[in-house]
C-alpha positions as CSV (number, residue, x, y, z in Angstrom):
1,X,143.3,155.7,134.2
2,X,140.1,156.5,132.3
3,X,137.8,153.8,132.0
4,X,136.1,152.5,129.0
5,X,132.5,152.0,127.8
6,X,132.3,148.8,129.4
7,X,133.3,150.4,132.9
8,X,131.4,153.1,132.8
9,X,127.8,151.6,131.7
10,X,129.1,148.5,134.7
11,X,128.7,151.7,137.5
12,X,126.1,152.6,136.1
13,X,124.2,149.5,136.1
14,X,124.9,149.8,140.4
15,X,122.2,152.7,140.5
16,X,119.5,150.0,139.5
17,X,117.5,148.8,142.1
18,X,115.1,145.5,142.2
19,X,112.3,145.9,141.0
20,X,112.8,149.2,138.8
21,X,112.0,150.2,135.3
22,X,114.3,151.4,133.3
23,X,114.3,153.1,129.7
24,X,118.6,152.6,128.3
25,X,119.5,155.3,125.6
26,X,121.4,154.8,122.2
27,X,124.4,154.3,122.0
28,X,126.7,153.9,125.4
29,X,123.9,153.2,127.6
30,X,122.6,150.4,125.9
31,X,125.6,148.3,127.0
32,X,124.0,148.4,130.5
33,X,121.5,145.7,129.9
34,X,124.8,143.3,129.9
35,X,126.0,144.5,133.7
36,X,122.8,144.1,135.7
37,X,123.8,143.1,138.7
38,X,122.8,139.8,140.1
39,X,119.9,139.0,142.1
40,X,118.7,142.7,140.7
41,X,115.4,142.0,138.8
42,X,114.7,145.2,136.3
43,X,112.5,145.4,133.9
44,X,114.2,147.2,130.4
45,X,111.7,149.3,128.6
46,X,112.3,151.2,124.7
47,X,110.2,153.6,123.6
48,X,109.3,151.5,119.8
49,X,107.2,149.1,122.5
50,X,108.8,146.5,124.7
51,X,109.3,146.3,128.1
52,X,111.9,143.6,129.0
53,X,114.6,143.9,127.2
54,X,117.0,141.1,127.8
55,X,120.9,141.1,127.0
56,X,122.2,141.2,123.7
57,X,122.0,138.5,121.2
58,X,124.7,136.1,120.8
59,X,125.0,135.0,116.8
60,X,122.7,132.2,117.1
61,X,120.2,134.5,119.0
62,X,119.4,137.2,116.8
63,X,116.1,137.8,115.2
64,X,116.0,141.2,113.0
65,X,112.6,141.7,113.9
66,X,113.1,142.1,117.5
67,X,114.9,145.4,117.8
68,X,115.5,148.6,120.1
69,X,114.6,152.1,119.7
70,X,118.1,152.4,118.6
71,X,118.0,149.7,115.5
72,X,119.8,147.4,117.4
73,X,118.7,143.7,117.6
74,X,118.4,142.7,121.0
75,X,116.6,139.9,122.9
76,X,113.5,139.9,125.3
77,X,113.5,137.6,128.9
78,X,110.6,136.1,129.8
79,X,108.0,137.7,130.5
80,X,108.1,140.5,128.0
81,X,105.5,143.1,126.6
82,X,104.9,144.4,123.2
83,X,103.3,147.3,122.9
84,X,102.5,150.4,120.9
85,X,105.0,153.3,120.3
86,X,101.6,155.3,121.9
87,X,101.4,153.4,125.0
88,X,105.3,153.2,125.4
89,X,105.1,157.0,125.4
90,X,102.4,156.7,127.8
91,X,104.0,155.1,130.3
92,X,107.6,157.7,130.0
93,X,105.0,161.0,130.1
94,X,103.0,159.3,133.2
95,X,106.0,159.3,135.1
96,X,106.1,155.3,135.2
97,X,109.4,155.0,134.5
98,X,111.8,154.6,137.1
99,X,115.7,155.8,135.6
100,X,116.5,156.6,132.4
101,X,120.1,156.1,131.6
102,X,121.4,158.9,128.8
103,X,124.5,159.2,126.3
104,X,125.1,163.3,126.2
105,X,127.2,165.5,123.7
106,X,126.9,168.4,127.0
107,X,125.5,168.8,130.3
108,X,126.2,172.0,132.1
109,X,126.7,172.4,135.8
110,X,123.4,173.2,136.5
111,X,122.4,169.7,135.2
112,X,121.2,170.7,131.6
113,X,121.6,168.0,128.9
114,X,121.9,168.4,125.5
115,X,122.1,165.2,123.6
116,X,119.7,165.2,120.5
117,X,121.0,167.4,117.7
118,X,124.5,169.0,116.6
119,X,123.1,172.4,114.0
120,X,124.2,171.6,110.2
121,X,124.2,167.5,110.8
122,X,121.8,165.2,109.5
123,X,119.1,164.6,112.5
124,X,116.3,161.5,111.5
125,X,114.4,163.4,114.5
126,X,114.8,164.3,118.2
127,X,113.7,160.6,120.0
128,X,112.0,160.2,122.8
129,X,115.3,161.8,125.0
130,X,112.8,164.9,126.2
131,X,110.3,163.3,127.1
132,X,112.4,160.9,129.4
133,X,114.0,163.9,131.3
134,X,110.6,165.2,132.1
135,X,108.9,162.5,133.1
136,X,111.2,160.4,134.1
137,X,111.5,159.8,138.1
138,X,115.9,159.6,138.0
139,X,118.0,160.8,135.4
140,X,121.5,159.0,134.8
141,X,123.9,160.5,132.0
142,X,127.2,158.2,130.9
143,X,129.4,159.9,128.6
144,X,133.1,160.5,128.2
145,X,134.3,163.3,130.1
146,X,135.8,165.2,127.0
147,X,135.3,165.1,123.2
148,X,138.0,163.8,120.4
149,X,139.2,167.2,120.4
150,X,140.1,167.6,124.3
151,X,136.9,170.4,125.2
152,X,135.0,169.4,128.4
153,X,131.7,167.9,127.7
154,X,130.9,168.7,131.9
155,X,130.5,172.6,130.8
156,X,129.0,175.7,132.4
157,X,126.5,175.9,129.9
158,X,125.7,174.0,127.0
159,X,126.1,175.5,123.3
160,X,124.2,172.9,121.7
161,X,120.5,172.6,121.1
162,X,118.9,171.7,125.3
163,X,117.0,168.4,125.3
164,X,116.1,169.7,128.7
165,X,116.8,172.0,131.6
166,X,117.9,170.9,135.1
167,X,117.0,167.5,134.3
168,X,120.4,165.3,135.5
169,X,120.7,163.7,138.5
170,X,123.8,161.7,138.0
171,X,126.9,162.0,135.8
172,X,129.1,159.1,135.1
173,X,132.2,160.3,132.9
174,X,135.1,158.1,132.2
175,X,136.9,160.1,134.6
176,X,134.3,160.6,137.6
177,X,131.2,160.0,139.2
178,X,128.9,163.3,140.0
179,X,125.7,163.2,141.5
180,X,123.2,167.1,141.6
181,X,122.5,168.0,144.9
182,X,118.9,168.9,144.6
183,X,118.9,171.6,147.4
184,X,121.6,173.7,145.8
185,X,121.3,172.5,142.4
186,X,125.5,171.4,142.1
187,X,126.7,168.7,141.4
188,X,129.2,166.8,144.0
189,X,132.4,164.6,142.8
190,X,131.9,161.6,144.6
191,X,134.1,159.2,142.9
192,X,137.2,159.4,140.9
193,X,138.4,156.9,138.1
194,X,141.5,154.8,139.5
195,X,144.8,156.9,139.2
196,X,142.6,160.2,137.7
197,X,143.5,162.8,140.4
198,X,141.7,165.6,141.1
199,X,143.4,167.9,139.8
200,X,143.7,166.5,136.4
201,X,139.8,166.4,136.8
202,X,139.8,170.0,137.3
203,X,141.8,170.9,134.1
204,X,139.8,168.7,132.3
205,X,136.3,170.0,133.2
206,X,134.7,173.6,132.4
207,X,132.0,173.0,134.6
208,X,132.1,174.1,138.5
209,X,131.3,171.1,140.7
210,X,131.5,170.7,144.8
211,X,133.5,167.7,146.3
212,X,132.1,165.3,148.7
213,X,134.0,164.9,151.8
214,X,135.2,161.6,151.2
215,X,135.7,160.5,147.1
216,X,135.7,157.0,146.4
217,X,137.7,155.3,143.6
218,X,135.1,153.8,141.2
219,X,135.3,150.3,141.6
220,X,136.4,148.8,137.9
């Protein structure tokens, strides 16, 4: 069966390492700050200026001053830093940023994202999304595997306006895990959603994609 937000940022959380920085996306990737796994120390950063962004606020918690890139309130663990938008940006285009962890509306086989703009819709701007996948050391995308109509979101190229070329590392779809092999630029299904076969994956993705050895069921 496919698995839901909560699953999907959960894996997604088990890329993080001790130790690591790590900028969370709107929307879908923001749940990831509630799945860090324990005894993993990370430090959260968003690009409006604070690094150490804790879980998110209970009722009794929240303070609408103390929000993320994405207008969401949030809380901050101890230990936090405020910063300028300027220096925030500072630290994603120095390449001090350790994974970045994406929603997408596409990425293509060849590990192009698109995620910023859809042409006629209302856009407040393009965020910080392209200058995370160039300057950011790993890139991690978590989206659902196909949109509300039933077209692949995995594709062989994107049709919507690139946030950048090349850029993914990993892919984690509600159906399967991919991660880009670097050396031939393709990415490899290494884990499947529990009772998602691999053929249904196929008919459900445009993209070409290799297939480890051995594919693991994503542990839920």
């Amino acid at each position: 069966m496919p698995l839901d937000r909560d699953q999907i940022t959960r894996r997604a959380a088990r890329e993080l390492r001790d130790g690591y920085i790590v900028n969370l996306g709107i929307g879908m990737p923001t749940l990831v700050a509630n799945h860090i796994p324990e005894g993993v120390d990370v430090w959260l950063q968003s690009e409006n200026g604070l690094l150490g962004i804790g879980p998110f606020p209970t009722d009794a918690e929240i303070d609408a001053d103390l929000i993320n890139a994405g207008k969401q309130t949030i809380t901050a663990r101890k230990g936090a830093a405020y910063f300028s938008s300027a220096e925030s940006f500072a630290m994603i285009r120095g390449g001090h940023i350790d994974m970045c962890i994406l929603g997408a509306m596409e990425v293509s086989e060849r590990g192009d994202i698109a995620n910023w703009m859809v042409p006629g819709k209302l856009v407040k701007g393009m965020g910080g999304a392209m200058d995370l996948v160039a300057g950011v050391r790993k890139v991690v995308v978590t989206m659902e595997h196909c949109s509300k109509k039933g077209d692949s979101k995995f594709v062989k190229a994107c049709t919507l306006p690139l946030t950048g070329l090349g850029v993914v590392d990993m892919l984690i779809t509600d159906l399967a895990v991919f991660v880009r092999n670097r050396d031939t630029g393709r990415f490899v299904l290494r884990e499947l959603a529990p009772d998602v076969t691999l053929d249904e994956l196929k008919s459900k993705t445009d993209a070409a994609f290799d297939v480890a050895e051995r594919v693991e069921t994503v542990a839920v």
